[in-house]
C-alpha positions as CSV (number, residue, x, y, z in Angstrom):
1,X,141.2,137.7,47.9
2,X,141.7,138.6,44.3
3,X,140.1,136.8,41.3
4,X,141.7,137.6,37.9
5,X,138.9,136.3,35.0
6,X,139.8,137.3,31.7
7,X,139.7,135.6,28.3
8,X,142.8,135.8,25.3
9,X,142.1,135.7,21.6
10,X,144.9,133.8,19.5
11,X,145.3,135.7,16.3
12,X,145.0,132.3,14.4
13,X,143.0,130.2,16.3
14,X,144.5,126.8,15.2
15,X,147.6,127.3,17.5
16,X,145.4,127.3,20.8
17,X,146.5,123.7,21.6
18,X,150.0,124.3,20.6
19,X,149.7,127.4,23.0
20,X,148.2,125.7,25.9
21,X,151.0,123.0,26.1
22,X,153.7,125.8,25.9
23,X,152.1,127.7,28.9
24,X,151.5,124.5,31.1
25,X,154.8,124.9,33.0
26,X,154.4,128.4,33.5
27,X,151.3,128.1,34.9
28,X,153.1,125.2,36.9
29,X,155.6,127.1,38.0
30,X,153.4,130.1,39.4
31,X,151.3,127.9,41.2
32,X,154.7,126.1,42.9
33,X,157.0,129.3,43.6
34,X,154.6,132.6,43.9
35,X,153.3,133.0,47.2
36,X,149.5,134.1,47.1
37,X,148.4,131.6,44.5
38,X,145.7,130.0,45.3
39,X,144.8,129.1,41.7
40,X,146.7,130.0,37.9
41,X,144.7,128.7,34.6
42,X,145.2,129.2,31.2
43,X,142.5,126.7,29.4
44,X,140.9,126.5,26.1
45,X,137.8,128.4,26.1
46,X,135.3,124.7,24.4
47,X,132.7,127.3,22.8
48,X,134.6,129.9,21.2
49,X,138.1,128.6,18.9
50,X,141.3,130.5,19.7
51,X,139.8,131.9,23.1
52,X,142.0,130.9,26.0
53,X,139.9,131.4,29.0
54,X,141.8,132.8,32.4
55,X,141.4,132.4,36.1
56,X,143.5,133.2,38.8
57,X,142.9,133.8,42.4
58,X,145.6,135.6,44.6
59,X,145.7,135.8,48.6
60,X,146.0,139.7,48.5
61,X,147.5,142.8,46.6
62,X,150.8,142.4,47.5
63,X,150.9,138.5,46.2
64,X,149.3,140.0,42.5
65,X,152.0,142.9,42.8
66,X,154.7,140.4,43.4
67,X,152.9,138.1,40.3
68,X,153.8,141.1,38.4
69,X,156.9,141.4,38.8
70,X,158.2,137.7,38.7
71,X,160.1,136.2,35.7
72,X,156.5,134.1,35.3
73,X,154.2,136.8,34.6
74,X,156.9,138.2,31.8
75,X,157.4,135.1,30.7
76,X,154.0,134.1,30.1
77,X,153.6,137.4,28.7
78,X,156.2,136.8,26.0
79,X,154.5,133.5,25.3
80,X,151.5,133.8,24.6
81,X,152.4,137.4,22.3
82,X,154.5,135.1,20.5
83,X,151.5,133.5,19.2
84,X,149.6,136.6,18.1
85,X,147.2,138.1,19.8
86,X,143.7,139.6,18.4
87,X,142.4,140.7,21.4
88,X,142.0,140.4,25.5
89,X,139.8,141.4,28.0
90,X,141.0,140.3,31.9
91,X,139.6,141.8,34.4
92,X,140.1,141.8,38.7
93,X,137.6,141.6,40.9
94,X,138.6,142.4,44.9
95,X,136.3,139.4,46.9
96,X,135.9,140.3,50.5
97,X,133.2,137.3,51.2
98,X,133.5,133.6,50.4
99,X,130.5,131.1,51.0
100,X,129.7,127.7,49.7
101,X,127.7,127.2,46.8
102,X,125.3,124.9,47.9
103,X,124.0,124.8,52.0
104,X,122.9,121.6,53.7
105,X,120.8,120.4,52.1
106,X,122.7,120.3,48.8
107,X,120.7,123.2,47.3
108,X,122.2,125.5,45.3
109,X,122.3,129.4,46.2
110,X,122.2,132.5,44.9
111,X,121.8,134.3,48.0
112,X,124.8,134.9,50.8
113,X,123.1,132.3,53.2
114,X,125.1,133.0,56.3
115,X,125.2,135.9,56.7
């Protein structure tokens, strides 16, 4: 499992609605047609103004590889630059253990619990 958690800075932060609509059916249409995607978000970031916030998760390397490579990642690409970009920071992180949050008794965890 692959998480990809990033955040996008619109050069003028006053487009980040406009931006958000535009990317919707990309992100729709990675979700739908790209094996491995387990998750594909592009939100506005409520704390910080033109700061799109990003999360994907991907089954494995070769699904993120493929994600790469499809019309949707270049697409999205060419979106979101068409907006003006003042920085980014995205980031993958390789998960190789997956536990619920809370255990039975609806108490939340820190700690890997079953272990």
């Amino acid at each position: 499992m692959i998480i990809i958690a990033g955040t996008i800075d619109l050069a003028d932060p006053s487009r980040i609605d406009e931006a958000i609509e535009k990317a919707k059916p990309l992100q729709q249409a990675t979700r739908d047609d790209e094996p491995g995607c387990q998750a594909y978000v592009f939100s506005k970031d409520p704390c910080v103004a033109g700061r799109i916030a990003v999360y994907e998760l991907w089954d494995d390397e070769a699904s993120l590889a493929a994600h790469f490579k499809h019309e949707n990642y270049l697409n999205m690409g060419g979106l979101l630059q068409g907006f003006g970009l003042a920085g980014a920071d995205n980031n993958k992180f390789r998960c190789d253990y997956k536990e619920p949050v809370y255990d039975e008794t609806m108490t939340p965890r820190a700690d890997f619990f079953t272990l």
